[in-house]
C-alpha positions as CSV (number, residue, x, y, z in Angstrom):
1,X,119.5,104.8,39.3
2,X,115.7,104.3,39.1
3,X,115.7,107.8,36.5
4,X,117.9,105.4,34.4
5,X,115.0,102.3,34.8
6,X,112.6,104.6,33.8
7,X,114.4,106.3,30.9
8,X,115.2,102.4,29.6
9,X,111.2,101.6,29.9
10,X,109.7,104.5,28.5
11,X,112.6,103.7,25.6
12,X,111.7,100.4,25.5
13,X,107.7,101.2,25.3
14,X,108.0,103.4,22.5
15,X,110.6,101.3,20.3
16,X,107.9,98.0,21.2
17,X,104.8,100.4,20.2
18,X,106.5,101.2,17.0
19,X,107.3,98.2,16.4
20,X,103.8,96.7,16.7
21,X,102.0,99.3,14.4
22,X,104.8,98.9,11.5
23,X,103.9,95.3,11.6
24,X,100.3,96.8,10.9
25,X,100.8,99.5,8.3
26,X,103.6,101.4,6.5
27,X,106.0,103.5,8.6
28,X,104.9,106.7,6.7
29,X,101.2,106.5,7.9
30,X,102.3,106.4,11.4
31,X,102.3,109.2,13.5
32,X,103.8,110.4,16.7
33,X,100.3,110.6,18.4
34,X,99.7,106.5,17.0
35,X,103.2,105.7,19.1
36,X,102.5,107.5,22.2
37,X,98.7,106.2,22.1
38,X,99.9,102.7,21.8
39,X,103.1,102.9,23.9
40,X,101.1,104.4,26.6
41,X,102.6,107.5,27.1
42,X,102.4,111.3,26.8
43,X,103.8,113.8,24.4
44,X,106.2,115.2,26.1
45,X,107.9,111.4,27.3
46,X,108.1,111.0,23.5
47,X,110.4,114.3,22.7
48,X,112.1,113.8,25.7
49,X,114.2,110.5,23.8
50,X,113.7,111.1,21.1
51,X,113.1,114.1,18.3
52,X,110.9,112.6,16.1
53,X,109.3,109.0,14.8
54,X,112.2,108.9,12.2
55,X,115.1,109.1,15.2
56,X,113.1,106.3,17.0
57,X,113.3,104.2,13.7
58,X,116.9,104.9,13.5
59,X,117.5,103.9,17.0
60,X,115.3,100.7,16.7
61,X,117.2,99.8,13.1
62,X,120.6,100.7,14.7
63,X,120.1,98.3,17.5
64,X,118.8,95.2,15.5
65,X,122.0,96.0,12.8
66,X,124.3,95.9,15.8
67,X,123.2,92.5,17.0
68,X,123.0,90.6,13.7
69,X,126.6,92.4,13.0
70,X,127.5,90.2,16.1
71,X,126.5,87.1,14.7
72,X,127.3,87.5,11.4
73,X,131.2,88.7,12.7
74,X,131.7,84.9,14.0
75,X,131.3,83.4,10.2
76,X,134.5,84.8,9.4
77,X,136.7,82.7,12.0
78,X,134.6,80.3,14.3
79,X,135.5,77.0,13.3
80,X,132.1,75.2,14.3
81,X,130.4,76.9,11.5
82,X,126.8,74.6,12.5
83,X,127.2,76.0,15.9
84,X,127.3,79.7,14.7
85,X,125.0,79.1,12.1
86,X,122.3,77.9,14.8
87,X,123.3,81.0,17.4
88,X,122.8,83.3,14.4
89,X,119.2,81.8,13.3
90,X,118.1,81.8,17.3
91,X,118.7,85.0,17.1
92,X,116.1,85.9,14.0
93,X,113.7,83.4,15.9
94,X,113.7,85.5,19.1
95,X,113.7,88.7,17.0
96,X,111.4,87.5,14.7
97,X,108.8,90.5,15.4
98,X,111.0,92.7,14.9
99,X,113.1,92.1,12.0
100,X,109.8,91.0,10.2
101,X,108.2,94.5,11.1
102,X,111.7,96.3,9.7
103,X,112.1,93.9,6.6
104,X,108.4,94.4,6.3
105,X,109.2,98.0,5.4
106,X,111.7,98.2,2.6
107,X,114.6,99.0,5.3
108,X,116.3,95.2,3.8
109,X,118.6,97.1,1.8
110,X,119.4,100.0,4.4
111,X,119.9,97.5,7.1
112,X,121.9,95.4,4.2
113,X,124.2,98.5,3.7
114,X,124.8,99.2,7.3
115,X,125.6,95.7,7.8
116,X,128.0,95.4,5.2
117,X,130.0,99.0,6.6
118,X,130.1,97.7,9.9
119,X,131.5,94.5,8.5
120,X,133.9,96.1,6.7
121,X,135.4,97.6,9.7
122,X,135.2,94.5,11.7
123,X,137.2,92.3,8.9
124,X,140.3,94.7,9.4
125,X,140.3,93.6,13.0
126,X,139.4,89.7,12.7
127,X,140.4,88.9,8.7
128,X,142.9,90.9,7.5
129,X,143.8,90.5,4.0
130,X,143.0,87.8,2.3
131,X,140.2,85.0,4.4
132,X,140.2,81.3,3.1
133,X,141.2,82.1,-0.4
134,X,139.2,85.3,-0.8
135,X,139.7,88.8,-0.2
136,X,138.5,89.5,3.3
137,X,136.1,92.5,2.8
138,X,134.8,90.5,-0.1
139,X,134.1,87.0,1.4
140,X,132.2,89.1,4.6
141,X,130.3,91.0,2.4
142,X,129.3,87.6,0.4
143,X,128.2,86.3,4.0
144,X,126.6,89.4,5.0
145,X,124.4,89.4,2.2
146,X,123.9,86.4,1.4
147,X,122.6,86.2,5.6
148,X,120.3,88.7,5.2
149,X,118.8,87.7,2.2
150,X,117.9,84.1,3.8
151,X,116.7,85.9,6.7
152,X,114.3,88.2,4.2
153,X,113.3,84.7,2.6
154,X,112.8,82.6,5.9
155,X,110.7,85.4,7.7
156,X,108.2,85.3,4.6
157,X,108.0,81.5,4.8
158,X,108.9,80.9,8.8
159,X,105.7,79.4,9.2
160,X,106.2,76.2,6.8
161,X,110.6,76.3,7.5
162,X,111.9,75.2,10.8
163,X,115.0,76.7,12.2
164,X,116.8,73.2,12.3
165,X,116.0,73.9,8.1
166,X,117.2,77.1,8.2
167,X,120.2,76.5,10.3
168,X,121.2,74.0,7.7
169,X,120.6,76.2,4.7
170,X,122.8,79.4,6.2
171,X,125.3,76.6,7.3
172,X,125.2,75.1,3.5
173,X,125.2,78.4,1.5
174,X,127.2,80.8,3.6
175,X,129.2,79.6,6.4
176,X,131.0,76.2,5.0
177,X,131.3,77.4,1.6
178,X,133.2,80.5,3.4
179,X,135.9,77.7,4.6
180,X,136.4,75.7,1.3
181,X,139.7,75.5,-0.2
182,X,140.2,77.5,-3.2
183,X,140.8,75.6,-5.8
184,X,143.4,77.9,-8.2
185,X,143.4,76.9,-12.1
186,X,145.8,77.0,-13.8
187,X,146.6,79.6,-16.8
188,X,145.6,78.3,-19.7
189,X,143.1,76.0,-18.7
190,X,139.2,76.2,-18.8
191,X,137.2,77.8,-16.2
C-alpha cells in the first residue's frame, strides 16, 4: 500500500509541476527536464508514469474532462437547475488553476470535443430520445458547449465576475432554458 501512496504523489507532483509552468509559458516550450526540475524529481520517476510530457498532458486533460463531464451530466435531469448550476461553477472555482492553465493553451476546443463524446454516451443512459422538447444528443451538446464557453469567458474575467454572477449566468443561458417548454408553431404560420 505505501508503493501505491507514493506512485499517487510522484503523479500528483508532476501533473501540479506541469501545471504551474503552462500557466507560465506555452506547452511546446516545456521540457521534460523543466517538469522534473519543478516537480522535484528525477528522470527516471518521470518515465516510470509516464512516456513523455505529451502522455502527462493527456492524463492531466483526461482527468479535468472527466470531472466537468460529471457536472455537466446533472443539467440534463436534476430538477434544481440553481443548485447544479452552483455545484458545477464551485467546481471551476476550485479548479480554477488548472482549467485556466489548459484553456490557457488552445486545448478549449480538444477538451470541448471530448466533452461533447463523453456526453454523447452519457445521454443514451440518462436522456434517451428526445429531452424537454429537443433531441437529446442535441440539447447536451447545446449545454456542453455552451458551459465551456462561459467557463473560457469567466476564467478570463474571474477577477471582476463573482461566482454567485456566474452561477446565475450558466443557470440563465444553459440550464433553465434546457427545461422550457417547446413551444411548436403551427404549419403555416410565421417563425
Amino acid at each position: 500500500m505505501v508503493l501505491d501512496a507514493r506512485v499517487a504523489r510522484s503523479r500528483a507532483k508532476l501533473r501540479d509541476a506541469l501545471l504551474a509552468l503552462v500557466g507560465e509559458r506555452k506547452l511546446e516550450a516545456i521540457t521534460v527536464a523543466d517538469i522534473v526540475k519543478r516537480a522535484g524529481v528525477s528522470y527516471p520517476t518521470f518515465f516510470r508514469h509516464y512516456a513523455g510530457k505529451s502522455e502527462l498532458w493527456h492524463d492531466i486533460t483526461d482527468g479535468l474532462t472527466t470531472q466537468l463531464q460529471a457536472r455537466i451530466a446533472p443539467f440534463v435531469d436534476d430538477p434544481d437547475t440553481m443548485k447544479v448550476s452552483r455545484e458545477f461553477c464551485a467546481f471551476v472555482a476550485a479548479n480554477r488553476d488548472a482549467l485556466s492553465a489548459i484553456l490557457a493553451q488552445g486545448a478549449e476546443g480538444t477538451v470541448r470535443q471530448d466533452l461533447v463524446n463523453r456526453s454523447a454516451a452519457l445521454v443514451a443512459k440518462r436522456a434517451p430520445g428526445r429531452l424537454y422538447g429537443l433531441p437529446g444528443d442535441l440539447a447536451l451538446l447545446h449545454a456542453t458547449n455552451a458551459s465551456v464557453g462561459i467557463v473560457t469567458w469567466w476564467l478570463e474575467h474571474y477577477e471582476s465576475v463573482t461566482i454567485e454572477e456566474v452561477t446565475e449566468i450558466i443557470d440563465r443561458l444553459v440550464n433553465r432554458p434546457l427545461r422550457s417548454p417547446v413551444r411548436v408553431r403551427e404549419e403555416g404560420t410565421a417563425p
